[in-house]
PDB file of N, CA, C, O and CB in Angstrom:
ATOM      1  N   UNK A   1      -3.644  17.112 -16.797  1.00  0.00           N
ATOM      2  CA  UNK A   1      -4.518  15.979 -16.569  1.00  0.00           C
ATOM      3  C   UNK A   1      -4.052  15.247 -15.305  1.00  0.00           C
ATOM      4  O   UNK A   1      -3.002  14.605 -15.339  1.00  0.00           O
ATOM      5  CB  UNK A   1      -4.528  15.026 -17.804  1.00  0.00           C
ATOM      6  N   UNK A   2      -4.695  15.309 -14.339  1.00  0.00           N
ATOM      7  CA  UNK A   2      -4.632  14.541 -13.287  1.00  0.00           C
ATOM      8  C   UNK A   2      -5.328  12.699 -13.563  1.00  0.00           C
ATOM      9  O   UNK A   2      -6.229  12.318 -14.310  1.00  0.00           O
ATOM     10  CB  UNK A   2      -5.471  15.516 -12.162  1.00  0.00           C
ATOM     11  N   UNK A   3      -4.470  11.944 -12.633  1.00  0.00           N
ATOM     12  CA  UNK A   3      -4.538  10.591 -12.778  1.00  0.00           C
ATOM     13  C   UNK A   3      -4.661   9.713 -11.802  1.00  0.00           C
ATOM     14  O   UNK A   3      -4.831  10.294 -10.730  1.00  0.00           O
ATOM     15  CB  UNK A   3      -3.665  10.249 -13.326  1.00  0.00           C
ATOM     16  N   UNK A   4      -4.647   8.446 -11.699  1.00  0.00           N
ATOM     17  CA  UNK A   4      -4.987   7.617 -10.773  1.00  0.00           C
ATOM     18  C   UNK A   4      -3.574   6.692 -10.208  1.00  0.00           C
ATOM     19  O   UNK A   4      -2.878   6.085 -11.022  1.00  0.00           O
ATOM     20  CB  UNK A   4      -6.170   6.772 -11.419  1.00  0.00           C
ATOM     21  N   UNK A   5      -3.309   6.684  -8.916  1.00  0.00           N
ATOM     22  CA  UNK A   5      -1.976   5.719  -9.212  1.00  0.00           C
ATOM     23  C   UNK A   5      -2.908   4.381  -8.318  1.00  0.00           C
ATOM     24  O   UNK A   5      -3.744   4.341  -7.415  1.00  0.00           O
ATOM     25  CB  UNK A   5       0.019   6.428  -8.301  1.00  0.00           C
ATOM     26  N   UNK A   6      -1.868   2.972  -9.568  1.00  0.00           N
ATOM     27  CA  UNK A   6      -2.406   1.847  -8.828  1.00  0.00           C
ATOM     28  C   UNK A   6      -1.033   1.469  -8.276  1.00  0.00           C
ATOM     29  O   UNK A   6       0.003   1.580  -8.931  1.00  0.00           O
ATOM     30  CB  UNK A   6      -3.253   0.648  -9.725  1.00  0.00           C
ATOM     31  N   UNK A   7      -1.119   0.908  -6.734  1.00  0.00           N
ATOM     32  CA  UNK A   7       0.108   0.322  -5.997  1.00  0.00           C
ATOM     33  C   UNK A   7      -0.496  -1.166  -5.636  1.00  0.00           C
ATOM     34  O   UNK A   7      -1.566  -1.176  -5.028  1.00  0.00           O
ATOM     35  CB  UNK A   7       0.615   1.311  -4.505  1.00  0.00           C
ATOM     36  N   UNK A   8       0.079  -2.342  -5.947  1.00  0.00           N
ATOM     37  CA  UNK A   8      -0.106  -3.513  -5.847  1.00  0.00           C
ATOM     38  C   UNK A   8       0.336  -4.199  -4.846  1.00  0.00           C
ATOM     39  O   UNK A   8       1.040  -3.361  -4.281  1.00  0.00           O
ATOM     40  CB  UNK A   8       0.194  -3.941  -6.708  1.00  0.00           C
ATOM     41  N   UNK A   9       0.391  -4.921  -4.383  1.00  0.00           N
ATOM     42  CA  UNK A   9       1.153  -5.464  -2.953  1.00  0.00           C
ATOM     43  C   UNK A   9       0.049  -6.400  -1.977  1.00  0.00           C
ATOM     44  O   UNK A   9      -1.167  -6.220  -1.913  1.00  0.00           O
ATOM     45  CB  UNK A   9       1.711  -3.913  -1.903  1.00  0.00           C
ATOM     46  N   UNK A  10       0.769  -7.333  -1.326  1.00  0.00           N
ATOM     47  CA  UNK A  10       0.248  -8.498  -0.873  1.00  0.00           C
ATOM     48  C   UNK A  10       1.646  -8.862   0.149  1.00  0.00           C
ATOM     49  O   UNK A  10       2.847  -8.591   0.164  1.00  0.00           O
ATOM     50  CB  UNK A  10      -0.207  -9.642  -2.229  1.00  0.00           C
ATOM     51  N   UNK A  11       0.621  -9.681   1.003  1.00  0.00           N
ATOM     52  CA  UNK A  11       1.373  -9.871   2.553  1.00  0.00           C
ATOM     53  C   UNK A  11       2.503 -11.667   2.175  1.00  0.00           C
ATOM     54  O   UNK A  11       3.324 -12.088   2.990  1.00  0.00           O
ATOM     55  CB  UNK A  11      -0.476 -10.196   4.300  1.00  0.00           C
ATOM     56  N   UNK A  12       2.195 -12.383   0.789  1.00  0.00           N
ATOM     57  CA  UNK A  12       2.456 -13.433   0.577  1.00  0.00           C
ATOM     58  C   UNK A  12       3.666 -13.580  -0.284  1.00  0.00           C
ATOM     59  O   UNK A  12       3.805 -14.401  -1.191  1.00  0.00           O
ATOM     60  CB  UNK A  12       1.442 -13.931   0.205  1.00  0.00           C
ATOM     61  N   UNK A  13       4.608 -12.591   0.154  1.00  0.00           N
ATOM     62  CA  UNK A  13       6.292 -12.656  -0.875  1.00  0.00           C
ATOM     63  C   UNK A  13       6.932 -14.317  -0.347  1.00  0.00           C
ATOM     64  O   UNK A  13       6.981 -14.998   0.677  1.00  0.00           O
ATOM     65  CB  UNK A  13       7.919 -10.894  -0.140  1.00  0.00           C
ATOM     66  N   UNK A  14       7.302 -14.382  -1.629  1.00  0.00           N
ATOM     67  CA  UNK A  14       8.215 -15.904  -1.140  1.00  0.00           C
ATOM     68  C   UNK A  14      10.084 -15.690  -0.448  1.00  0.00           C
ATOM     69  O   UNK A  14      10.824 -16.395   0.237  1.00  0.00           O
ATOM     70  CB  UNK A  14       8.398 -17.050  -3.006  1.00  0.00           C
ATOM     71  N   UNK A  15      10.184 -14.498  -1.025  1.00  0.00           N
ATOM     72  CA  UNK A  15      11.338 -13.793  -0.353  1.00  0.00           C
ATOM     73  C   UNK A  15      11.242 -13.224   1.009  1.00  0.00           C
ATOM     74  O   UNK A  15      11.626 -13.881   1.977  1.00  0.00           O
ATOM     75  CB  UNK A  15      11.708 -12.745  -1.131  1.00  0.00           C
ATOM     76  N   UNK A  16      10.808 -12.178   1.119  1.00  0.00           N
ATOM     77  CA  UNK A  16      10.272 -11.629   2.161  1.00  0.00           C
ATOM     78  C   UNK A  16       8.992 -11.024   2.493  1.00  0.00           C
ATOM     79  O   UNK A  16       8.813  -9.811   2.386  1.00  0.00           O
ATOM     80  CB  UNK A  16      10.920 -10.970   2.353  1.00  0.00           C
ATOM     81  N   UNK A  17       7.632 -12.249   3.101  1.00  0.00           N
ATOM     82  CA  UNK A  17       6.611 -12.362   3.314  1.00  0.00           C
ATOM     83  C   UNK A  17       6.674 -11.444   4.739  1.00  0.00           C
ATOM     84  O   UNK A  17       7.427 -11.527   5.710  1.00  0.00           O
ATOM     85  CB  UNK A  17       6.205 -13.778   3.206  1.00  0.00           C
ATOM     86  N   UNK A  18       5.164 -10.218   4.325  1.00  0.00           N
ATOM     87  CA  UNK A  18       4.777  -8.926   5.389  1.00  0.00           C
ATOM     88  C   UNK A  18       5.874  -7.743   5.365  1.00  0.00           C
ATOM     89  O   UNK A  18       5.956  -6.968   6.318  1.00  0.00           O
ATOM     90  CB  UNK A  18       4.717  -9.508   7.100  1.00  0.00           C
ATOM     91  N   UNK A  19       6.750  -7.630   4.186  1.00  0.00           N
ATOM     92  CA  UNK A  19       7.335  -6.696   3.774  1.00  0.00           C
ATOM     93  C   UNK A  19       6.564  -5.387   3.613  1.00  0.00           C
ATOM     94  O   UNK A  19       6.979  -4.310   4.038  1.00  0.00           O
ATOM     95  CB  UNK A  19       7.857  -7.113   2.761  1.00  0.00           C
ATOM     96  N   UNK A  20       5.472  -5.553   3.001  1.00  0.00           N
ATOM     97  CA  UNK A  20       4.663  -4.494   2.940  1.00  0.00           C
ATOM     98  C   UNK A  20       4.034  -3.602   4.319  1.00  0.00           C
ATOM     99  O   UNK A  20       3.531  -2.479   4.375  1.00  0.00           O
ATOM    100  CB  UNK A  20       3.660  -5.046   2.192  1.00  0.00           C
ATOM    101  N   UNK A  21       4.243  -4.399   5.141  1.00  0.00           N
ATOM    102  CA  UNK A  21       3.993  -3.600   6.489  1.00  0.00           C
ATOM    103  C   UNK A  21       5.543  -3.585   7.188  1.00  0.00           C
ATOM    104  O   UNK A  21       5.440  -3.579   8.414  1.00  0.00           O
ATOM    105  CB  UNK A  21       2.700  -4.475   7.601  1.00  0.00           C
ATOM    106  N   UNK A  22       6.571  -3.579   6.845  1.00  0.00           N
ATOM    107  CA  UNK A  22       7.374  -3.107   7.600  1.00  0.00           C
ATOM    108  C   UNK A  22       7.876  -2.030   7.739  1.00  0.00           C
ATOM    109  O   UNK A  22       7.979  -1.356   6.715  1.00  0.00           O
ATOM    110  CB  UNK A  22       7.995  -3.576   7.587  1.00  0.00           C
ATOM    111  N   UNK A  23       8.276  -1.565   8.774  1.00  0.00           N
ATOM    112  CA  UNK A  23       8.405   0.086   8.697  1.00  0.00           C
ATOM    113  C   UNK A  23       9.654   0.631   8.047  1.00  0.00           C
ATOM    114  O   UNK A  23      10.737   0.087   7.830  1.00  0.00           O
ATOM    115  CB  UNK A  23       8.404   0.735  10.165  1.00  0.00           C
ATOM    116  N   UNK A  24       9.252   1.757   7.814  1.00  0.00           N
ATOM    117  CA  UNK A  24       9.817   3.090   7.071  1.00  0.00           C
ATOM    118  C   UNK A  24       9.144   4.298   7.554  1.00  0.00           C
ATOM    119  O   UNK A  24       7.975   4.608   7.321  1.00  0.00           O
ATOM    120  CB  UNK A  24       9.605   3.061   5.467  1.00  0.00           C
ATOM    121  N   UNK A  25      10.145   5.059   8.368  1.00  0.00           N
ATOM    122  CA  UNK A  25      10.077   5.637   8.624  1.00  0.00           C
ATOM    123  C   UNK A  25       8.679   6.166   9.477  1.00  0.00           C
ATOM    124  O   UNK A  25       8.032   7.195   9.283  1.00  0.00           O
ATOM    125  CB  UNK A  25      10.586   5.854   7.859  1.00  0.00           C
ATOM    126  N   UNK A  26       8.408   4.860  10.697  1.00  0.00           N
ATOM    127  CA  UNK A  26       7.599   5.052  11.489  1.00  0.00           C
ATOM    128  C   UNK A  26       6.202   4.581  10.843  1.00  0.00           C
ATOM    129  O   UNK A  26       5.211   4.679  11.567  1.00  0.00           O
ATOM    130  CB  UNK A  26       7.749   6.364  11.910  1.00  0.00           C
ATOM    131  N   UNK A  27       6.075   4.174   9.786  1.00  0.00           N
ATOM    132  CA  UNK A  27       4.863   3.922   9.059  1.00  0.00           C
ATOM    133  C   UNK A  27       4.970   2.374   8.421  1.00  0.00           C
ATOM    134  O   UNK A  27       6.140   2.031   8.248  1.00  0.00           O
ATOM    135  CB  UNK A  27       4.680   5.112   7.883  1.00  0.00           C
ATOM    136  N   UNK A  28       4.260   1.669   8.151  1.00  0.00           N
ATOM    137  CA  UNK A  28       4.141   0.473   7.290  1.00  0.00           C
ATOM    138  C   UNK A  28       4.461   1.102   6.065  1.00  0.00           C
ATOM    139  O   UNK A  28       4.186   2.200   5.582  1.00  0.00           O
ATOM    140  CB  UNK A  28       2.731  -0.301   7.284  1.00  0.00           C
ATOM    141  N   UNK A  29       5.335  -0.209   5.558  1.00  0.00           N
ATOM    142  CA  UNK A  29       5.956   0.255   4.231  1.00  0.00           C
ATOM    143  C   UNK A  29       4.887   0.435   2.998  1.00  0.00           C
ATOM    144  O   UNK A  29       5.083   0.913   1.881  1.00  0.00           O
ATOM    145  CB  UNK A  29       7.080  -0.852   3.789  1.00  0.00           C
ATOM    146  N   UNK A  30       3.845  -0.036   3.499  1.00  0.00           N
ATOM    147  CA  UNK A  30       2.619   0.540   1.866  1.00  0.00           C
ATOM    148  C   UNK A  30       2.035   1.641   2.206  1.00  0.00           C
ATOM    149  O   UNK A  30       1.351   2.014   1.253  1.00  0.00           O
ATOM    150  CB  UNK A  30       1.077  -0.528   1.345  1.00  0.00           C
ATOM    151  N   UNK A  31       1.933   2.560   3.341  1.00  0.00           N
ATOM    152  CA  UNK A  31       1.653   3.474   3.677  1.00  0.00           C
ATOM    153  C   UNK A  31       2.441   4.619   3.664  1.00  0.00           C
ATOM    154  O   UNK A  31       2.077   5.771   3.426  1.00  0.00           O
ATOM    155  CB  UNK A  31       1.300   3.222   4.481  1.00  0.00           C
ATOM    156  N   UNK A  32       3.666   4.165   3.968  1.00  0.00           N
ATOM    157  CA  UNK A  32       4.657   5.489   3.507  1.00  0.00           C
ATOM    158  C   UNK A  32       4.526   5.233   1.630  1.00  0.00           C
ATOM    159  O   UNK A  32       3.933   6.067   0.944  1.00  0.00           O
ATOM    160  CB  UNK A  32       6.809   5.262   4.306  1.00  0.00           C
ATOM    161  N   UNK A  33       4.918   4.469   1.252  1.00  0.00           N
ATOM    162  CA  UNK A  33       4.761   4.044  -0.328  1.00  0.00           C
ATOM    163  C   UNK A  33       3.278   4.899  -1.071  1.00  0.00           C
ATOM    164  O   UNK A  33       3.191   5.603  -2.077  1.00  0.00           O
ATOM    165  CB  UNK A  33       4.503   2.042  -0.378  1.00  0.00           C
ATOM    166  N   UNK A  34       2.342   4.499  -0.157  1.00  0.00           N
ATOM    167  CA  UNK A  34       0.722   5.502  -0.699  1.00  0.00           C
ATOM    168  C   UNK A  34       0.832   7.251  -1.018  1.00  0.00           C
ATOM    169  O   UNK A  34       0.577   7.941  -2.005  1.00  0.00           O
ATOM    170  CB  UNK A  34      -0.624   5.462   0.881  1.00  0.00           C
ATOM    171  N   UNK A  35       1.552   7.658   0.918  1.00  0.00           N
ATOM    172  CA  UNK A  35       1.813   9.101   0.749  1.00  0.00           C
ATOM    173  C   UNK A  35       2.894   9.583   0.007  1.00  0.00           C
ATOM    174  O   UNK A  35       2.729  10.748  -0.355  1.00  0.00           O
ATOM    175  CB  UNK A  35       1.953   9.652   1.890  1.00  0.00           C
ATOM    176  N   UNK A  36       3.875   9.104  -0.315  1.00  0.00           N
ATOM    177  CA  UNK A  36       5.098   9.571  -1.104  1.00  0.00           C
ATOM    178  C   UNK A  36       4.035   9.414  -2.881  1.00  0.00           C
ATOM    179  O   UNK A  36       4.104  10.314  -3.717  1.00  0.00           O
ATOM    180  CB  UNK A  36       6.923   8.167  -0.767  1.00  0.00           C
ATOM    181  N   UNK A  37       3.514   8.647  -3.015  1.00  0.00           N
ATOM    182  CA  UNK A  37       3.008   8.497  -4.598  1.00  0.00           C
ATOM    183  C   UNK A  37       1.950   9.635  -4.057  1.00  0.00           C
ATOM    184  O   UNK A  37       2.420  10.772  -4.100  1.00  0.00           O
ATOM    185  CB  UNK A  37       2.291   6.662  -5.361  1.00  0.00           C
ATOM    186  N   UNK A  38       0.892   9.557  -3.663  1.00  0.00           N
ATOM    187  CA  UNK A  38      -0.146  10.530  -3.745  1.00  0.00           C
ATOM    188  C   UNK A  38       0.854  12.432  -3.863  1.00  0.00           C
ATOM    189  O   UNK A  38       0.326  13.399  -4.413  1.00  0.00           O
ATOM    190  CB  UNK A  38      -1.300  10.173  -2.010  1.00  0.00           C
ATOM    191  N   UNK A  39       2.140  12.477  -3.270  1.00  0.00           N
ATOM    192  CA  UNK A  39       2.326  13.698  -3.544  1.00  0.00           C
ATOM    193  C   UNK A  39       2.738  14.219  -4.855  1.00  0.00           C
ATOM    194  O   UNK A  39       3.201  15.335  -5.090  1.00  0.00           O
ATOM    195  CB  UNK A  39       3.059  14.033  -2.755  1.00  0.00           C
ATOM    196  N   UNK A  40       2.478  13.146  -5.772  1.00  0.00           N
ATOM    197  CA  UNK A  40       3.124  13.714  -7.437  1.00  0.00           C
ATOM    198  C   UNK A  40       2.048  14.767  -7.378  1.00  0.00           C
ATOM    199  O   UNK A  40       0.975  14.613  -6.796  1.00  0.00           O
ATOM    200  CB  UNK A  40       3.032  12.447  -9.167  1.00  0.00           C
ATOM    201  N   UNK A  41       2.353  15.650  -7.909  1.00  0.00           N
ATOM    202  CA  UNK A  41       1.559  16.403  -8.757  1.00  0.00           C
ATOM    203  C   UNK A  41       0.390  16.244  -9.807  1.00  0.00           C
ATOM    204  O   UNK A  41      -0.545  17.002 -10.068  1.00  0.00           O
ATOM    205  CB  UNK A  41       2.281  16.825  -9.260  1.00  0.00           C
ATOM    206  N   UNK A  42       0.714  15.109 -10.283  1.00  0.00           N
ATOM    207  CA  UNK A  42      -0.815  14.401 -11.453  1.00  0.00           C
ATOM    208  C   UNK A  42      -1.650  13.412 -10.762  1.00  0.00           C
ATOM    209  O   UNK A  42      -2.790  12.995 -10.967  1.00  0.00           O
ATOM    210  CB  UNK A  42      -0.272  13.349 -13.028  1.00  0.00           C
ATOM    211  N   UNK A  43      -0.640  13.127  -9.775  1.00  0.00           N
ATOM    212  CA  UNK A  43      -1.753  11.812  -8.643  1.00  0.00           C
ATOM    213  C   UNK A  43      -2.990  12.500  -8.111  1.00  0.00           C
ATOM    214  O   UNK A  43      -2.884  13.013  -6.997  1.00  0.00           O
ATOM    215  CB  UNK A  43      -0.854  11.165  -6.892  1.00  0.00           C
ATOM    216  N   UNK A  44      -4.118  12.585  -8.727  1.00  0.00           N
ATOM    217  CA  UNK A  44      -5.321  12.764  -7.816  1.00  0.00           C
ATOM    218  C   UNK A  44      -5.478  11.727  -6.590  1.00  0.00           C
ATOM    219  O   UNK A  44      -5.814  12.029  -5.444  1.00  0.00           O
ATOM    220  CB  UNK A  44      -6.597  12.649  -8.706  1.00  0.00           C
ATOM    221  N   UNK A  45      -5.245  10.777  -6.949  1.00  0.00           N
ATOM    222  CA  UNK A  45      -5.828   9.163  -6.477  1.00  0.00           C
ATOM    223  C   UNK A  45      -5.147   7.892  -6.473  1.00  0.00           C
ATOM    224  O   UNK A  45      -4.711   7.393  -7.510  1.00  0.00           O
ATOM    225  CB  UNK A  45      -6.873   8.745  -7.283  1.00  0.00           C
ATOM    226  N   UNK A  46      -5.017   7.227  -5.069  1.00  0.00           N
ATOM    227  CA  UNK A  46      -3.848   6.429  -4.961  1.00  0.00           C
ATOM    228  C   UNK A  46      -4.799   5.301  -4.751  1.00  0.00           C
ATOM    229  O   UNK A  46      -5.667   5.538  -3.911  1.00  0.00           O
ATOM    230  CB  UNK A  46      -2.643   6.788  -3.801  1.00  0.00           C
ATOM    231  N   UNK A  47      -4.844   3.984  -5.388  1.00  0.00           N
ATOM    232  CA  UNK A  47      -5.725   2.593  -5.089  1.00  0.00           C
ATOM    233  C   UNK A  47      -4.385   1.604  -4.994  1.00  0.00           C
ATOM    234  O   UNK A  47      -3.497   1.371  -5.814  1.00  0.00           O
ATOM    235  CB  UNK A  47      -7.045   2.056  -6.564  1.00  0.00           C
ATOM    236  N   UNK A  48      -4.637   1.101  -3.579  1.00  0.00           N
ATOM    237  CA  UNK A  48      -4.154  -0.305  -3.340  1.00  0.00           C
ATOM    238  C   UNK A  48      -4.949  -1.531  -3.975  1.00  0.00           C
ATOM    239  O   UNK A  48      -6.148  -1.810  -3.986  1.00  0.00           O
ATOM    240  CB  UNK A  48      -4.143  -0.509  -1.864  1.00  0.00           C
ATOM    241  N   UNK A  49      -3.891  -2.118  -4.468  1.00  0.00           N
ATOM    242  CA  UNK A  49      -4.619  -3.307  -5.122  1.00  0.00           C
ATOM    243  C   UNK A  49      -4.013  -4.832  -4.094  1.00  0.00           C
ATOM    244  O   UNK A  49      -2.871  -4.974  -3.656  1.00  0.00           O
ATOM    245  CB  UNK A  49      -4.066  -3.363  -7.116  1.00  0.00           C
ATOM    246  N   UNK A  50      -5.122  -5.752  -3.938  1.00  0.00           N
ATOM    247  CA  UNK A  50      -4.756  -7.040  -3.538  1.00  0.00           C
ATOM    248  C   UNK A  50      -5.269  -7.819  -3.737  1.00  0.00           C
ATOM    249  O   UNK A  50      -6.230  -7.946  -4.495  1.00  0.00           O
ATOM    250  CB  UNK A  50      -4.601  -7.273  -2.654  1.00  0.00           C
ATOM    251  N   UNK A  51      -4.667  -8.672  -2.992  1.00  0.00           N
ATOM    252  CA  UNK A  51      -5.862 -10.149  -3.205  1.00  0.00           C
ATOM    253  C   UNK A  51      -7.238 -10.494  -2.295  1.00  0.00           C
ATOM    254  O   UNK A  51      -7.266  -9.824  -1.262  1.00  0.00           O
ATOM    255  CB  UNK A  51      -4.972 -11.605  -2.875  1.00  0.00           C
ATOM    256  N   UNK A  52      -8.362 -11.386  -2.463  1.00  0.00           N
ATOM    257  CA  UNK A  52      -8.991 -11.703  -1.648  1.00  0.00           C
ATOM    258  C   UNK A  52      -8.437 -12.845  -1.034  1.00  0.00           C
ATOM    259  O   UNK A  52      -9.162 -13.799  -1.317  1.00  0.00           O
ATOM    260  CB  UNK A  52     -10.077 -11.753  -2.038  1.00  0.00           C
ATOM    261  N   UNK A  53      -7.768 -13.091  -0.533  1.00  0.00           N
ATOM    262  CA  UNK A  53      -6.941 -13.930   0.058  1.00  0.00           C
ATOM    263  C   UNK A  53      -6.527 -13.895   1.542  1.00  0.00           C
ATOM    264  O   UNK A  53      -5.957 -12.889   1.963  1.00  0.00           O
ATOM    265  CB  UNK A  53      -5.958 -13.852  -0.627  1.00  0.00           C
ATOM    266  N   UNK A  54      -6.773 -14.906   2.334  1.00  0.00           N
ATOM    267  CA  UNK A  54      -7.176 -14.229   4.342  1.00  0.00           C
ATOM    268  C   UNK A  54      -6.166 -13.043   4.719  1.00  0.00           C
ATOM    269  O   UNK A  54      -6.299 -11.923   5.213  1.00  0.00           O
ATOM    270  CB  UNK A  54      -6.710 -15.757   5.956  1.00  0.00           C
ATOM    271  N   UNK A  55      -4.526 -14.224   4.003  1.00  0.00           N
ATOM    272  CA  UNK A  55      -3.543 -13.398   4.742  1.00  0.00           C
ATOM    273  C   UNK A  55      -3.328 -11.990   4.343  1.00  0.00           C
ATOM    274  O   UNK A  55      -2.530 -11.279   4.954  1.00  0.00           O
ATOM    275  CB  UNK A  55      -2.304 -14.011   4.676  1.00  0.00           C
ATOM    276  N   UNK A  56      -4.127 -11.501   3.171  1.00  0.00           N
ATOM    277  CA  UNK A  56      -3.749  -9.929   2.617  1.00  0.00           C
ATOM    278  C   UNK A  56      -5.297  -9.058   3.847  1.00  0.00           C
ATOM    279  O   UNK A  56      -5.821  -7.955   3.694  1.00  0.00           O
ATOM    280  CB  UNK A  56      -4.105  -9.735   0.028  1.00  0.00           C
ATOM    281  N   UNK A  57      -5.498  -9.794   4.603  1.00  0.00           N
ATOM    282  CA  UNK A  57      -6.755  -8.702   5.122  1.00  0.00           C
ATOM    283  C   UNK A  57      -5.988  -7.829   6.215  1.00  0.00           C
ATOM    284  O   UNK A  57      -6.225  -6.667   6.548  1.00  0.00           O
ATOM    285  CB  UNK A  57      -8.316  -9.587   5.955  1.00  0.00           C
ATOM    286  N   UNK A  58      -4.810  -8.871   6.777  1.00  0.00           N
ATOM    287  CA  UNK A  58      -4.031  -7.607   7.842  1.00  0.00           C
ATOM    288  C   UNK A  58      -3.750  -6.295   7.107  1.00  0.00           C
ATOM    289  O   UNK A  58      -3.852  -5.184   7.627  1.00  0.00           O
ATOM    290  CB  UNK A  58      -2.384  -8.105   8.456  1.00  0.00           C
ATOM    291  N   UNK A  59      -3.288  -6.603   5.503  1.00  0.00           N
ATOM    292  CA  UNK A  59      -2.933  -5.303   4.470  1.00  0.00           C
ATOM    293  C   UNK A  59      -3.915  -4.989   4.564  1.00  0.00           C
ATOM    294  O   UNK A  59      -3.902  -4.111   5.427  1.00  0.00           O
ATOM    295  CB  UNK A  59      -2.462  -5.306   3.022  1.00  0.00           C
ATOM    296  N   UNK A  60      -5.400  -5.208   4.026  1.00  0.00           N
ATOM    297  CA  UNK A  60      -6.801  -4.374   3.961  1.00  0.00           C
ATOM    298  C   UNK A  60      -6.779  -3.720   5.205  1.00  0.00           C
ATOM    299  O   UNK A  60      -7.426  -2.673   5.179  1.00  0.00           O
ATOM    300  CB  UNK A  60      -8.237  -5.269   3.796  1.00  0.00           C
ATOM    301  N   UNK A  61      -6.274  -3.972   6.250  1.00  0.00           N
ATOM    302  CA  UNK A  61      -7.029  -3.216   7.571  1.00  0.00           C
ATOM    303  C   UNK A  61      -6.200  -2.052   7.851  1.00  0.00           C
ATOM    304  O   UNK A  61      -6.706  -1.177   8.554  1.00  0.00           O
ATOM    305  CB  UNK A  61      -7.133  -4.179   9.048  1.00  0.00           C
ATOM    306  N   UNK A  62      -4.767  -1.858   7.333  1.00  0.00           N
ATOM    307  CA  UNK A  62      -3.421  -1.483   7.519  1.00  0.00           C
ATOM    308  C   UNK A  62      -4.169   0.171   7.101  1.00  0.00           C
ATOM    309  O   UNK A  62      -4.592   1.188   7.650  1.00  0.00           O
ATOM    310  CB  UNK A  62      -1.981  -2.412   6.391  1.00  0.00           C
ATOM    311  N   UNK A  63      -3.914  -0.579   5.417  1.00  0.00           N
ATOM    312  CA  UNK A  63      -4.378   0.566   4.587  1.00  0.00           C
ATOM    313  C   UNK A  63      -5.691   1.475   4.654  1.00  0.00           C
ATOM    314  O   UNK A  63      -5.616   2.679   4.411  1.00  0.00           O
ATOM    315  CB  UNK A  63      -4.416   0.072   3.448  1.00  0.00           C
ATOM    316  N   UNK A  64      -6.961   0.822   5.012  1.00  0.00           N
ATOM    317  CA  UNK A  64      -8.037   1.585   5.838  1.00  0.00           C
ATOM    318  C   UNK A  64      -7.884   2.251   6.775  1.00  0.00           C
ATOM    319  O   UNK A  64      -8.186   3.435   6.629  1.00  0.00           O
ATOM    320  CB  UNK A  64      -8.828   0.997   6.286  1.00  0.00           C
ATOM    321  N   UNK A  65      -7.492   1.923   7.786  1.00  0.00           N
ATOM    322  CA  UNK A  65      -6.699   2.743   8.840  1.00  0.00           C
ATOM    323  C   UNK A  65      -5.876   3.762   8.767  1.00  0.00           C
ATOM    324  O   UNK A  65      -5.984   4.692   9.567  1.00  0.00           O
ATOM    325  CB  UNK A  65      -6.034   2.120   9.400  1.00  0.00           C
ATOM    326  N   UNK A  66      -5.108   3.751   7.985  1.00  0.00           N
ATOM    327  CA  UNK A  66      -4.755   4.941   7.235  1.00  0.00           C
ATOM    328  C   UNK A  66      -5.121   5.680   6.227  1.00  0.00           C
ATOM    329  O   UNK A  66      -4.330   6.493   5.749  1.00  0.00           O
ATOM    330  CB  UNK A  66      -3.980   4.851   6.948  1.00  0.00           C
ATOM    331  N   UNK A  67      -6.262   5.537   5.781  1.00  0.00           N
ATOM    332  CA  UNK A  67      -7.181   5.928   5.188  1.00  0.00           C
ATOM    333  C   UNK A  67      -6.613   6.392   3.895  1.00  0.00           C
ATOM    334  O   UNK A  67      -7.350   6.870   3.032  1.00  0.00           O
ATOM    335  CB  UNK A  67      -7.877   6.789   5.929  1.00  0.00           C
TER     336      UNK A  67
END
């Protein structure tokens, strides 16, 4: 049975705010985070989850872009 993975993340940490786009390994960190989960074996399908919230749209544009 193949499955869906949900990855959650937002640009608004009170620790370390835009963590999610910092790099690893040449990539924004939710983008390397997307392709490393999409290669399980049961992952059909990887969904970013966020907020509607202004500062998470740099994340919306991140993650589109990388399609």
């Amino acid at each position: 049975m193949r499955a869906t993975a949900f990855i959650q993340a937002r640009m608004s940490s009170s620790r370390l705010p835009g963590k999610v786009l910092a790099e690893i390994g040449g990539l924004p960190a939710i983008v390397f985070m997307a392709q490393r989960v999409a290669r399980a074996r049961r992952i059909e399908r990887v969904v970013i989850l966020t907020s509607a919230e202004a500062s998470d749209d740099i994340l919306t544009q991140t993650v589109q872009a990388a399609g």
